[in-house]
C-alpha angles and dihedrals in degrees: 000000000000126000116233131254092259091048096058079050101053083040080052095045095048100049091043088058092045083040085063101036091064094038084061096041095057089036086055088230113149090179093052091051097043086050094063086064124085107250091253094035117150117226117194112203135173099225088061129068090207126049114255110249128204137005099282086050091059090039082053099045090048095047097045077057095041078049089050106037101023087178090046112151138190132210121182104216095183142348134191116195127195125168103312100331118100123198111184131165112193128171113238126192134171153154130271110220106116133074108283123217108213121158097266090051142271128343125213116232116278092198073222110137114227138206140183154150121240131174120204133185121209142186116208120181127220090300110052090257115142100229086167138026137175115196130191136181139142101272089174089054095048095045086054086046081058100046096239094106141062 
């Protein structure tokens, strides 16, 4: 069974827009990130209680990290792509030698290197844009990474 024509370009559009979220991770560029998200997208993540809303929130949230983590990199491990859908689990690691926001203020670099897997799941729409995105990782192993935690 063949796809149609509209669903190789959703798949085109999906991988395109996880294509250049890696590209800006690994470039430490907050404003490129944030660009690949629809200017009222919705991000889901574990370190907030409440989802992040809009562009500049997702610019913020990933320069607070580049901040945190200035050697930060990204690896995709595996993706699945279907329509305009984008399931996608990478390994990250970093660095931290740079001032870390947490929500009982700032902490001071540790100089300890993290790593970590993460999977996230994310809905474009016809442009590439993320309107929507899950994303899960282990908080409690990267604080004890970090040494800030049991």
């Amino acid at each position: 069974m063949t796809g149609t024509p509209g669903d190789a370009q959703d798949r085109t559009a999906a991988l395109r827009a996880l294509d250049e979220q890696v590209a800006a991770i690994n470039a430490h560029d907050a404003a490129r990130l944030s660009a690949a998200y629809a200017e009222d997208a919705v991000v889901r993540d574990p370190q907030y209680p409440e989802p992040l809303r809009g562009r500049s929130a997702v610019e913020d949230d990933a320069a607070a990290f580049f901040t945190a983590f200035p050697d930060l990199r990204a690896e995709v491990t595996s993706s699945v792509v279907s329509g305009t859908e984008l399931a996608v689990e990478m390994t990250m690691e970093g660095t931290h030698t740079g001032p870390m926001a947490s929500p009982s203020g700032e902490v001071a670099p540790t100089g300890r290197s993290l790593r970590f897997a993460m999977a996230f799941f994310d809905t474009v729409d016809e442009n590439g844009m993320v309107i929507d995105e899950r994303r899960y990782y282990d908080l409690a192993d990267q604080l004890t990474q970090l040494g800030l935690s049991g």
